[in-house]
N, C-alpha and C positions, 0 to 999 in steps of 0.2 A: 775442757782443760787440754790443752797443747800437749801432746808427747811426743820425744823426739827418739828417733832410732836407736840412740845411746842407749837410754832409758828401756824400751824395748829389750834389747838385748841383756841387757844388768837384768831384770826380771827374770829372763831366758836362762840365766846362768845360776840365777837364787832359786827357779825352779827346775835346774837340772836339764833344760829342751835344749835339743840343736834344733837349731832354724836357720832353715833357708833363705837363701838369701831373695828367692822368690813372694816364701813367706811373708817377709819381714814387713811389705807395706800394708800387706791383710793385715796383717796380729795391732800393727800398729792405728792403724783404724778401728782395729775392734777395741782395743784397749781405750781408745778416746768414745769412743760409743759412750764404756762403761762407764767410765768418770764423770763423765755429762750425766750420765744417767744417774748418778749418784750426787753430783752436785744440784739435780730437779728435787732428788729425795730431802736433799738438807733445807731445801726451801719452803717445805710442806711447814704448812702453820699445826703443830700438833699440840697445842695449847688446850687444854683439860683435857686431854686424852691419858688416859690411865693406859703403863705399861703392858705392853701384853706379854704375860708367864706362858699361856699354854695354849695352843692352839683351838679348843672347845672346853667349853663348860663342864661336859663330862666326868665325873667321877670313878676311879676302878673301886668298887665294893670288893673285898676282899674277905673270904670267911678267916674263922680264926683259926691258928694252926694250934691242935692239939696232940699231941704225940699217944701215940696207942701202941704198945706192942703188941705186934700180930703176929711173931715166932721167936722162938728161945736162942742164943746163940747154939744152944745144944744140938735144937731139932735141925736148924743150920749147916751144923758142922757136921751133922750124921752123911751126909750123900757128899760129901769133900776125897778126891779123892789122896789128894797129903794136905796134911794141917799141920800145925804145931801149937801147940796148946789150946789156946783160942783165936787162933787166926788160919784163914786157911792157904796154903803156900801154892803157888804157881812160877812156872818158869821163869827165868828171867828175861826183861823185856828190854833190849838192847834197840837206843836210837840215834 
């Protein structure tokens, strides 16, 4: 696919680059690389190829989450050095 400078540059600007004017016949050669390159891809015969989701078969086994309490908000709150009822208070966090 043909690109032309203009083109180049409109992308340059929808992605924020300044480009040199040095630049500007690299970028545009690389950019027709890719579309070539993507127009090989659209040609690929993928005829009963089933999508691919995930990159490997693999499965994460994950145990199950069961909640246990392992200390009282009491026992908690006993080594706080200010609380206020059931919560325990800290300075204010200024960002």
């Amino acid at each position: 696919m043909k690109i032309d400078k203009s083109t180049v540059l409109h992308i340059a600007h929808l992605a924020r680059l300044e480009v040199k004017e040095e630049e500007l016949n690299q970028m545009q050669e690389d950019l027709e690389k890719i579309t070539d390159f993507m127009d090989l891809l659209n040609k690929v015969d993928t005829t009963g190829v089933e999508p691919l989701i995930f990159m490997t078969e693999e499965i994460n086994v994950l145990r199950e989450d069961n909640a246990v309490e392992s200390i009282t908000q009491k026992d908690a709150l006993k080594n706080a050095a200010h609380k206020d009822s059931d919560y325990f208070r800290i300075p204010k966090v200024k960002g």
